[in-house]
MARLUMNU-64887 format. One record per residue: residue number from 1; residue in one letter; x, y, z of N, C-alpha, C, O in turn. Coordinates in nm, 4 decimals, decimal comma. Example, Ala and Ser with C-alpha at 12.3 -4.5 7.8 and 13.67 -1.06 7.14 Angstrom:
2
+-----+------+----------+----------+----------+----------+----------+----------+----------+----------+----------+----------+----------+----------+
!  nr ! rest !      n.X !      n.Y !      n.Z !     ca.X !     ca.Y !     ca.Z !      c.X !      c.Y !      c.Z !      o.X !      o.Y !      o.Z !
+-----+------+----------+----------+----------+----------+----------+----------+----------+----------+----------+----------+----------+----------+
!   1 !    A !   1,3190 !  -0,5690 !   0,7800 !   1,2300 !  -0,4500 !   0,7800 !   1,3200 !  -0,3300 !   0,7800 !   1,4236 !  -0,3319 !   0,8465 !
!   2 !    S !   1,2850 !  -0,2250 !   0,7080 !   1,3670 !  -0,1060 !   0,7140 !   1,2900 !   0,0030 !   0,7870 !   1,3409 !   0,1138 !   0,8039 !
+-----+------+----------+----------+----------+----------+----------+----------+----------+----------+----------+----------+----------+----------+
END
This chain:
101
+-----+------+----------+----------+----------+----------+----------+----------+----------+----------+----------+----------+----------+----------+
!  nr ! rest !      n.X !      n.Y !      n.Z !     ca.X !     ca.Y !     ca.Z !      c.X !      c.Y !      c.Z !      o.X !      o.Y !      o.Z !
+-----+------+----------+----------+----------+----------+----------+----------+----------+----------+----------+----------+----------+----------+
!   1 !    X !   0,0821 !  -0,1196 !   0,0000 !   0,0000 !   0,0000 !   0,0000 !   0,0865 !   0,1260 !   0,0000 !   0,0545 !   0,2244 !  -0,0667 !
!   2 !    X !   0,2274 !   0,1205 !   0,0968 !   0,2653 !   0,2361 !   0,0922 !   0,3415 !   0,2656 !  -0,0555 !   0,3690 !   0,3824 !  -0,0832 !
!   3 !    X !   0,3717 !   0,1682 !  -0,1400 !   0,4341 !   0,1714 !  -0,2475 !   0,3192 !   0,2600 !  -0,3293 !   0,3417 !   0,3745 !  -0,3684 !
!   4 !    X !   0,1951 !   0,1921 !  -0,3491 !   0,0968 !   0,2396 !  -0,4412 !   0,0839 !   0,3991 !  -0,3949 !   0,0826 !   0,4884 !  -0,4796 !
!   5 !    X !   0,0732 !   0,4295 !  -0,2339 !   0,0581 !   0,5645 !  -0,2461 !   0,1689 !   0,6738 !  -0,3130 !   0,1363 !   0,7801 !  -0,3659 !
!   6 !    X !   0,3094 !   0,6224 !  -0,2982 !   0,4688 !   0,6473 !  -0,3742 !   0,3943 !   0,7209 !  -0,5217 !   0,3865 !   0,8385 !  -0,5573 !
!   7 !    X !   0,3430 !   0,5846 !  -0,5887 !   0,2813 !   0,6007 !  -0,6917 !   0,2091 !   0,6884 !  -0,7193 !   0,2338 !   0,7419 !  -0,8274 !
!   8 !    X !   0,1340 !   0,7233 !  -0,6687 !   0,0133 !   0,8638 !  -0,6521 !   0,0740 !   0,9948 !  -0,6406 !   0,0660 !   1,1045 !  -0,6959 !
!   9 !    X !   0,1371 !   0,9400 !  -0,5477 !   0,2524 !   1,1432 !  -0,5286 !   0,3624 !   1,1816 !  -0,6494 !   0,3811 !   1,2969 !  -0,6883 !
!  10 !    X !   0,4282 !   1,0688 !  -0,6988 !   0,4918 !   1,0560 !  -0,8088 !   0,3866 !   1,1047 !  -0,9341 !   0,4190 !   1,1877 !  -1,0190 !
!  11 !    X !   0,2909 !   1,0554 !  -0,9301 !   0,1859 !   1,0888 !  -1,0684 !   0,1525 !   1,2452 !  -1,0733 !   0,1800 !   1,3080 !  -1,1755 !
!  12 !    X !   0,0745 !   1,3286 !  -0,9286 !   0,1014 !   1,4123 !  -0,9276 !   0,1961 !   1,5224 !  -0,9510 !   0,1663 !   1,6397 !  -0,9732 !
!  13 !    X !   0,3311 !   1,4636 !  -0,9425 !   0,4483 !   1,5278 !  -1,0001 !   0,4666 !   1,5497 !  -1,1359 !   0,4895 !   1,6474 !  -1,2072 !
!  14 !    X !   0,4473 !   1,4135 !  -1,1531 !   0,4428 !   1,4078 !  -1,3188 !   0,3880 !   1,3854 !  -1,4539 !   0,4470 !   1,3721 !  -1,5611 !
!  15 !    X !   0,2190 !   1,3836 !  -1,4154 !   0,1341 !   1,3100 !  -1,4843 !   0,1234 !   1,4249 !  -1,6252 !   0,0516 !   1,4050 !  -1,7232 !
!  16 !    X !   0,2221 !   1,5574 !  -1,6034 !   0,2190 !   1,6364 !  -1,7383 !   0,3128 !   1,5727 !  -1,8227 !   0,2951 !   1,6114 !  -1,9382 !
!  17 !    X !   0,4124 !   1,4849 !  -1,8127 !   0,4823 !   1,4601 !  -1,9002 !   0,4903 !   1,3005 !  -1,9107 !   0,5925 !   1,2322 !  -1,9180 !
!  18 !    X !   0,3324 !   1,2506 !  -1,9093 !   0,2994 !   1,1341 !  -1,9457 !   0,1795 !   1,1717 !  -2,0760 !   0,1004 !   1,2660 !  -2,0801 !
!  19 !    X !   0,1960 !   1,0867 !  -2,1523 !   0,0636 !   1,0438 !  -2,2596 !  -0,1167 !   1,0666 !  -2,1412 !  -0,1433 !   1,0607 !  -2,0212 !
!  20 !    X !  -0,2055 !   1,0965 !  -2,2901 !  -0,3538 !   1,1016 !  -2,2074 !  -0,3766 !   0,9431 !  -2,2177 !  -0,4020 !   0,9233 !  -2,0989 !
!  21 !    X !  -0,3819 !   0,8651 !  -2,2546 !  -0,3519 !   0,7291 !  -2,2313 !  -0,2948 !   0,7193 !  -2,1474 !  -0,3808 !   0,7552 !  -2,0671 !
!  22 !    X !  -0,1809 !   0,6909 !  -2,0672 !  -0,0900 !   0,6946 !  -1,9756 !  -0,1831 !   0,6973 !  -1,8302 !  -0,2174 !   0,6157 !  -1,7446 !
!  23 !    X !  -0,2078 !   0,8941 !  -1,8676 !  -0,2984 !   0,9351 !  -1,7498 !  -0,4194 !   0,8494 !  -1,7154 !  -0,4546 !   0,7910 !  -1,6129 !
!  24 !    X !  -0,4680 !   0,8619 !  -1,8311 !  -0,5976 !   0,7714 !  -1,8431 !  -0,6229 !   0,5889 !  -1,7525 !  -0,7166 !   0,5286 !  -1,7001 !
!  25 !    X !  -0,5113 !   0,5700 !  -1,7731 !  -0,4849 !   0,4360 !  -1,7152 !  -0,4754 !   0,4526 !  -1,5617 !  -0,5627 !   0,4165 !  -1,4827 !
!  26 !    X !  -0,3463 !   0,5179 !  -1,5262 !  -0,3114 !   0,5279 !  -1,4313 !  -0,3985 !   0,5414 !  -1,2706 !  -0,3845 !   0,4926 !  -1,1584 !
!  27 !    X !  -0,5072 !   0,6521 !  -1,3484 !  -0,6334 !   0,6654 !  -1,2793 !  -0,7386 !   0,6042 !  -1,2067 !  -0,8010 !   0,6024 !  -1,1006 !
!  28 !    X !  -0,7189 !   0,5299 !  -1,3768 !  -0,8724 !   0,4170 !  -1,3829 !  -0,8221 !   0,3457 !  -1,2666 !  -0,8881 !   0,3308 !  -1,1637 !
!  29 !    X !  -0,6688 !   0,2888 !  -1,2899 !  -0,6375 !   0,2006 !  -1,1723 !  -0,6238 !   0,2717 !  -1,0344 !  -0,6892 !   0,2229 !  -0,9423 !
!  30 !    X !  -0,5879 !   0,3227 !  -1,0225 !  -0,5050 !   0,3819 !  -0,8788 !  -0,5924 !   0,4920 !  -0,8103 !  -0,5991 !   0,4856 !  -0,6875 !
!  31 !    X !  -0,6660 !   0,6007 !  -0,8793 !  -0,7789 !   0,6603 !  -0,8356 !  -0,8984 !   0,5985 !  -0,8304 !  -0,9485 !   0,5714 !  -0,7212 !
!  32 !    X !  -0,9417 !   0,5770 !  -0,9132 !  -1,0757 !   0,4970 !  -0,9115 !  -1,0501 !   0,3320 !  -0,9087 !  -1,1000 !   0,2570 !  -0,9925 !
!  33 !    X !  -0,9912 !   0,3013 !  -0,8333 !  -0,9814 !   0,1642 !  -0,8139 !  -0,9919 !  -0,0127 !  -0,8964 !  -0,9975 !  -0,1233 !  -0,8425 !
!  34 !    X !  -0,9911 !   0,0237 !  -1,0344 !  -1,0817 !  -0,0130 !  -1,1123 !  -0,9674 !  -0,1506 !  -1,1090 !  -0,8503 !  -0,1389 !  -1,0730 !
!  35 !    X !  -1,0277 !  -0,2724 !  -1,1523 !  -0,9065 !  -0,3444 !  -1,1592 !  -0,8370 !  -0,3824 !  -1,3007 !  -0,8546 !  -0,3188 !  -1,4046 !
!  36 !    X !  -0,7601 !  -0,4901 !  -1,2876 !  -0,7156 !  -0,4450 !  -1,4972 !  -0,8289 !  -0,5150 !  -1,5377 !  -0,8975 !  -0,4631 !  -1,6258 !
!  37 !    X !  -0,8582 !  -0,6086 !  -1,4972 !  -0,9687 !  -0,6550 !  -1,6332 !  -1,0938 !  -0,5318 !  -1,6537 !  -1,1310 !  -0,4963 !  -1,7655 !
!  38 !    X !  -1,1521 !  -0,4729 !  -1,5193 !  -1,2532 !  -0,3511 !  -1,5909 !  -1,1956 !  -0,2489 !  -1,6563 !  -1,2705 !  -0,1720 !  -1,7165 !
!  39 !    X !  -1,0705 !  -0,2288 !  -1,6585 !  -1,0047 !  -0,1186 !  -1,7753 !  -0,9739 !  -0,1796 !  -1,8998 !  -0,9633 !  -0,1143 !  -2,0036 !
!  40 !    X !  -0,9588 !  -0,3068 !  -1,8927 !  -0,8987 !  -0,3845 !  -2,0355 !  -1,0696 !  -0,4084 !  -2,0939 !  -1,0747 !  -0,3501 !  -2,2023 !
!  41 !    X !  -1,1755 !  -0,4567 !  -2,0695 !  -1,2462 !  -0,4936 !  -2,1396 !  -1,3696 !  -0,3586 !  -2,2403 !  -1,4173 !  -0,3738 !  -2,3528 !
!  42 !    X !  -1,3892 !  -0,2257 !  -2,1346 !  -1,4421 !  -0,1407 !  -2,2594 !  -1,3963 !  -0,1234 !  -2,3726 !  -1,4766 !  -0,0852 !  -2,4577 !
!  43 !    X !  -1,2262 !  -0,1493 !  -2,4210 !  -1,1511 !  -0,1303 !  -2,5259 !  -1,0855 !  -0,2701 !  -2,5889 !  -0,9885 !  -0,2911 !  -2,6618 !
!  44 !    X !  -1,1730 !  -0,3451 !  -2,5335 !  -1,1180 !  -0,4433 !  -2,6110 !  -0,9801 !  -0,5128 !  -2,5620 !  -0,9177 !  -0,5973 !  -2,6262 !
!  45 !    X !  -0,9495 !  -0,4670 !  -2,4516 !  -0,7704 !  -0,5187 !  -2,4756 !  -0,8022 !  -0,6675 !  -2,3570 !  -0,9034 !  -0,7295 !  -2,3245 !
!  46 !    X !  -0,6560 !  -0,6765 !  -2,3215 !  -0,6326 !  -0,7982 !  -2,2881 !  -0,5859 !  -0,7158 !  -2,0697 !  -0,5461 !  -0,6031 !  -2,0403 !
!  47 !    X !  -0,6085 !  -0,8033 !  -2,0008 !  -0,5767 !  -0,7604 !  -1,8895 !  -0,4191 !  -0,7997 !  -1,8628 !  -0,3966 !  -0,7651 !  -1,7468 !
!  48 !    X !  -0,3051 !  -0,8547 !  -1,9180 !  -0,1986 !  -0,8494 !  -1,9462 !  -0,1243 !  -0,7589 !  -2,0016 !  -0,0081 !  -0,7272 !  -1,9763 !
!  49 !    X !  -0,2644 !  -0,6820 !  -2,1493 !  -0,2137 !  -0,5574 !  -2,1759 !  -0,1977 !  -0,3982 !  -2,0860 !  -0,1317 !  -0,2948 !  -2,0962 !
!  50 !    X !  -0,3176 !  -0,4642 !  -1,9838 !  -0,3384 !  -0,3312 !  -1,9208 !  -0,2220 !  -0,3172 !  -1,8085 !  -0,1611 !  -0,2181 !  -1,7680 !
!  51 !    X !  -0,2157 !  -0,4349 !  -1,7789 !  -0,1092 !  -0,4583 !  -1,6670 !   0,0340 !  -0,4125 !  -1,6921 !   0,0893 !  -0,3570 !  -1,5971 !
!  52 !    X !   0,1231 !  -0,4315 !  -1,8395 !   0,2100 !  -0,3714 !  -1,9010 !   0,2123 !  -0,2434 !  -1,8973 !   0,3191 !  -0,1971 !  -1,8573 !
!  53 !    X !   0,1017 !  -0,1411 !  -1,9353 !   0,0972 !  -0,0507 !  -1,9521 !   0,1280 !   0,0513 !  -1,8605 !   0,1842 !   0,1590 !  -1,8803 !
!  54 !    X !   0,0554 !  -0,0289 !  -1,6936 !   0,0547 !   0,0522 !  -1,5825 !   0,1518 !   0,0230 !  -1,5442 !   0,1904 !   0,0813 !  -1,4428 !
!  55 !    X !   0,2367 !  -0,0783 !  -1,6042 !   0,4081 !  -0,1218 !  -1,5171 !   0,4801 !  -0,0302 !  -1,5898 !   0,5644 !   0,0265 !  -1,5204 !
!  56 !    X !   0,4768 !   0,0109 !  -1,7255 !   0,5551 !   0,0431 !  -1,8247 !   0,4894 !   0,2238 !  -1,7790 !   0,5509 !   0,3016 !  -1,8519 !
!  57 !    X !   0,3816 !   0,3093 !  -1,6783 !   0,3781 !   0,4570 !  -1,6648 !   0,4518 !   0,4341 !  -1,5250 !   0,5264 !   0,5275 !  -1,4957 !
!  58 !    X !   0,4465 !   0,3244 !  -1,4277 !   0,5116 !   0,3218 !  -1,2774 !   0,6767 !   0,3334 !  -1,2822 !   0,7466 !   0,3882 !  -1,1969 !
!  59 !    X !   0,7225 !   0,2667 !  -1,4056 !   0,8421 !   0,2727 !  -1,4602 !   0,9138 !   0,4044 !  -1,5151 !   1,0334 !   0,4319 !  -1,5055 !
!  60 !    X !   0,8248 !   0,4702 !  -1,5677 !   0,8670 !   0,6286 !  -1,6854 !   0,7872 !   0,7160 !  -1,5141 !   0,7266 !   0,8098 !  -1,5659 !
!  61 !    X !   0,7686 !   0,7253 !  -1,4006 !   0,7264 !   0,7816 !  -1,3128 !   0,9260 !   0,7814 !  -1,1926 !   1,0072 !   0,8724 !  -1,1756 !
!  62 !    X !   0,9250 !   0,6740 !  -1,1555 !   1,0575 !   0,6631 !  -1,1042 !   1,1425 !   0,7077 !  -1,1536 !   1,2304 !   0,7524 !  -1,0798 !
!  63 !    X !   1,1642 !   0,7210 !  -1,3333 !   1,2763 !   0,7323 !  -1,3610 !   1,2473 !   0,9264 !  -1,3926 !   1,3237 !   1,0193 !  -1,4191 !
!  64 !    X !   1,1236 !   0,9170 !  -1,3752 !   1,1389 !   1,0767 !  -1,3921 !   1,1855 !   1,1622 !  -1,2374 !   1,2457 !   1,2684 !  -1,2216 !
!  65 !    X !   1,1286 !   1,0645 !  -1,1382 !   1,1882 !   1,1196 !  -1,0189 !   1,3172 !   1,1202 !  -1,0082 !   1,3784 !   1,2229 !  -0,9788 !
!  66 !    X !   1,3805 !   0,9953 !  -1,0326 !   1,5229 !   0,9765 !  -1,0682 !   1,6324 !   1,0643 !  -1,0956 !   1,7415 !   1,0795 !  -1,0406 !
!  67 !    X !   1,5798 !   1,1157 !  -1,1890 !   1,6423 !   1,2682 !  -1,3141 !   1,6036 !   1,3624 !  -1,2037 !   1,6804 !   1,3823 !  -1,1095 !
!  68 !    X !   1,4783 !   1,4250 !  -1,2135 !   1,4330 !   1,5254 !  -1,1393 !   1,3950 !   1,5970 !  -0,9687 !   1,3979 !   1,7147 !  -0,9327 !
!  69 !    X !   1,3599 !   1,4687 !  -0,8888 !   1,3328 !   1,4795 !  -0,7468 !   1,3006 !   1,5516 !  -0,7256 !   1,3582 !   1,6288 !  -0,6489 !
!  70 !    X !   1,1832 !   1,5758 !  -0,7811 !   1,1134 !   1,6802 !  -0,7067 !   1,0237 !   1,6556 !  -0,6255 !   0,9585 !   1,7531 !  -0,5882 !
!  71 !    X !   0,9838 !   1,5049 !  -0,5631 !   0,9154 !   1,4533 !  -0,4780 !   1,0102 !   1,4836 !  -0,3385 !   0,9706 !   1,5432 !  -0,2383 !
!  72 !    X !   1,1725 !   1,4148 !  -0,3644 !   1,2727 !   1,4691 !  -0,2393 !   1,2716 !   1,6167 !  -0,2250 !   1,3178 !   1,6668 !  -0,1224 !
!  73 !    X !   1,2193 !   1,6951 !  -0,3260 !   1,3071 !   1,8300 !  -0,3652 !   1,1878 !   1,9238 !  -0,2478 !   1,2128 !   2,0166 !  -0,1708 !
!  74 !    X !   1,0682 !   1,8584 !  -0,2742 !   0,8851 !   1,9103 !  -0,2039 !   0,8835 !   1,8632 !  -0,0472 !   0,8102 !   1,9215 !   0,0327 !
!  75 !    X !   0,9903 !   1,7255 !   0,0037 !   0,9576 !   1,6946 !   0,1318 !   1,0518 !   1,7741 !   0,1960 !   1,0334 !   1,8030 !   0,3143 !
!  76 !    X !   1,1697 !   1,8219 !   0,1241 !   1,2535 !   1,9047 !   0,1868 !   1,2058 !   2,0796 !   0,2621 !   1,2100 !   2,1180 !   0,3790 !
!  77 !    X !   1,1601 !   2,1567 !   0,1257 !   1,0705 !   2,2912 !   0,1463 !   0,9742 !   2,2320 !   0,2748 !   0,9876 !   2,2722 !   0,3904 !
!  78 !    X !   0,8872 !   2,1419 !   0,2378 !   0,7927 !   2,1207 !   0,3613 !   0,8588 !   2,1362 !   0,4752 !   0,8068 !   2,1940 !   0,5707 !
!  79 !    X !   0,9449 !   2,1013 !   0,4779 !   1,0285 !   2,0572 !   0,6212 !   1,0790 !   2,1887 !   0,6654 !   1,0613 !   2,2431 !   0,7743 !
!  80 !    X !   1,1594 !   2,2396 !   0,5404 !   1,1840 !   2,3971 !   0,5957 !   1,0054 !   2,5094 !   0,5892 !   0,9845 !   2,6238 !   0,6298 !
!  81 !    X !   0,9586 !   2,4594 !   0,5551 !   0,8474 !   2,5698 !   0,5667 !   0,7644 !   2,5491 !   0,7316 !   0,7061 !   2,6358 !   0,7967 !
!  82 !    X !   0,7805 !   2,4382 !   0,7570 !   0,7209 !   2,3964 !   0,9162 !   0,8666 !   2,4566 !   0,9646 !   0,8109 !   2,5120 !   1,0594 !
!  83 !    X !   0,9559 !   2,4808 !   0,9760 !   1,0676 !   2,5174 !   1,0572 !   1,0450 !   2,6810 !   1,0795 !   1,0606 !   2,7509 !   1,1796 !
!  84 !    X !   1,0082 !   2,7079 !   0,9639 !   0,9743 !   2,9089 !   0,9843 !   0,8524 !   2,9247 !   1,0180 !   0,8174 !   3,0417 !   1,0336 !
!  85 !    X !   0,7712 !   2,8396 !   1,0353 !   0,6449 !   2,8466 !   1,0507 !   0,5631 !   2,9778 !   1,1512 !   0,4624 !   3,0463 !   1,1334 !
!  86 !    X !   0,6748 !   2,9673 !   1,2702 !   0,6312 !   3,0279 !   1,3609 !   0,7059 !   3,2072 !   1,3313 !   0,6404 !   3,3095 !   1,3115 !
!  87 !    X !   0,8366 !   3,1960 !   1,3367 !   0,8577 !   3,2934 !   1,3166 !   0,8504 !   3,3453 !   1,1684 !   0,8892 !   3,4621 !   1,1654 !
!  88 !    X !   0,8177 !   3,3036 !   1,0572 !   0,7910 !   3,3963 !   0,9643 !   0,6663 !   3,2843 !   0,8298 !   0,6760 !   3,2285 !   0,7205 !
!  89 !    X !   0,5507 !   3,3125 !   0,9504 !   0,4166 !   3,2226 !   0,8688 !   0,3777 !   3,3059 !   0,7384 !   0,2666 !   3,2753 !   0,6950 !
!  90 !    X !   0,4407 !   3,3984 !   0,6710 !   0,3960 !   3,4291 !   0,5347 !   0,5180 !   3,3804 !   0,4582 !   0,4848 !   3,3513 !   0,3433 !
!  91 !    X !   0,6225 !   3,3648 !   0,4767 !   0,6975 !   3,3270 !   0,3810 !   0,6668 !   3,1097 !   0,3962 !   0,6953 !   3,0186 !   0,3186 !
!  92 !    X !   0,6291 !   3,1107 !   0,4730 !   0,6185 !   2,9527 !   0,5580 !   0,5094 !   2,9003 !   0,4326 !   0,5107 !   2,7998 !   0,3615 !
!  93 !    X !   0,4124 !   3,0212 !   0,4415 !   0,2988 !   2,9415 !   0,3497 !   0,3035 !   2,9838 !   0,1982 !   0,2194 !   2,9430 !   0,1180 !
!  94 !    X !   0,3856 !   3,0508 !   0,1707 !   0,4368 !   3,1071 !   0,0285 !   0,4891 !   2,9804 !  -0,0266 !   0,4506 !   2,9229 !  -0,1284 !
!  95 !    X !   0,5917 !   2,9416 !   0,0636 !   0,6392 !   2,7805 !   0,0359 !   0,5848 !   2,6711 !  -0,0025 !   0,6223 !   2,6014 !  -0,0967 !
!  96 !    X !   0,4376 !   2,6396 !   0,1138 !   0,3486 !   2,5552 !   0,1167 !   0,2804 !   2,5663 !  -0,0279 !   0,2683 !   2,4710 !  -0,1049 !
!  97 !    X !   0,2397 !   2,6911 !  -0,0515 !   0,1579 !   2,7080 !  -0,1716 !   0,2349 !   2,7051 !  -0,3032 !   0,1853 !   2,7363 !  -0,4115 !
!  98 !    X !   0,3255 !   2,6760 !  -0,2895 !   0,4764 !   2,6828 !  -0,4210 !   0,4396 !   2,5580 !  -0,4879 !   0,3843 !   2,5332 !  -0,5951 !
!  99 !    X !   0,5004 !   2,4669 !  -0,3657 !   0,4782 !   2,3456 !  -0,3478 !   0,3561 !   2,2213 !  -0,3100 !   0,3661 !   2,1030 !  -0,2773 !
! 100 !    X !   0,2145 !   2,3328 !  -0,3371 !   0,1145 !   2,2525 !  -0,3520 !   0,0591 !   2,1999 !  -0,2401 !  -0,0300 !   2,1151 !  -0,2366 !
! 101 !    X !   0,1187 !   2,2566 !  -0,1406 !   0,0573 !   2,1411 !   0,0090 !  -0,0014 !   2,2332 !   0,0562 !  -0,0647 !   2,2190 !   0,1608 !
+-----+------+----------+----------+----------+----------+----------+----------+----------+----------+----------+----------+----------+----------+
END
């Protein structure tokens, strides 16, 4: 479970520089819970295919963190934005809001 959520925060990072297919999948599975065979059968495919697909966006997701870290790059700011929190809560939440949290 904690892997799949990995997955979710990673997608958020990067679901702009995935395919609408890609996105599309990723969703069906991981947001809306759907399993592969109810994503493989409106289109015809195979639930082996669907299963590839979501291994082959979990794959192009790591390696974009890999290159980029901006998942390490977001827990870091958090960390410094709770550290100024008290003494300087507008730059604290300037941070927060940079970084989406």
């Amino acid at each position: 479970m904690e892997k799949d959520l990995r997955y979710v925060e990673l997608f958020e990072l990067y679901q702009g520089l995935l395919t609408e297919r890609q996105r599309e999948l990723f969703r069906s599975h991981y947001y809306f819970d759907l399993s592969l065979a109810e994503i493989a059968e409106p289109d015809g495919n195979t639930r082996q295919n669907v299963y590839m697909a979501i291994k082959s966006v979990k794959k192009k997701l790591d390696e974009y963190e890999k290159l980029l870290n901006l998942k390490e790059k977001n827990q870091k700011l958090k960390a410094v934005a709770e550290k100024i929190k008290d003494e300087q809560p507008d730059v604290s939440k300037e941070i927060l809001d940079i970084i989406g949290e």
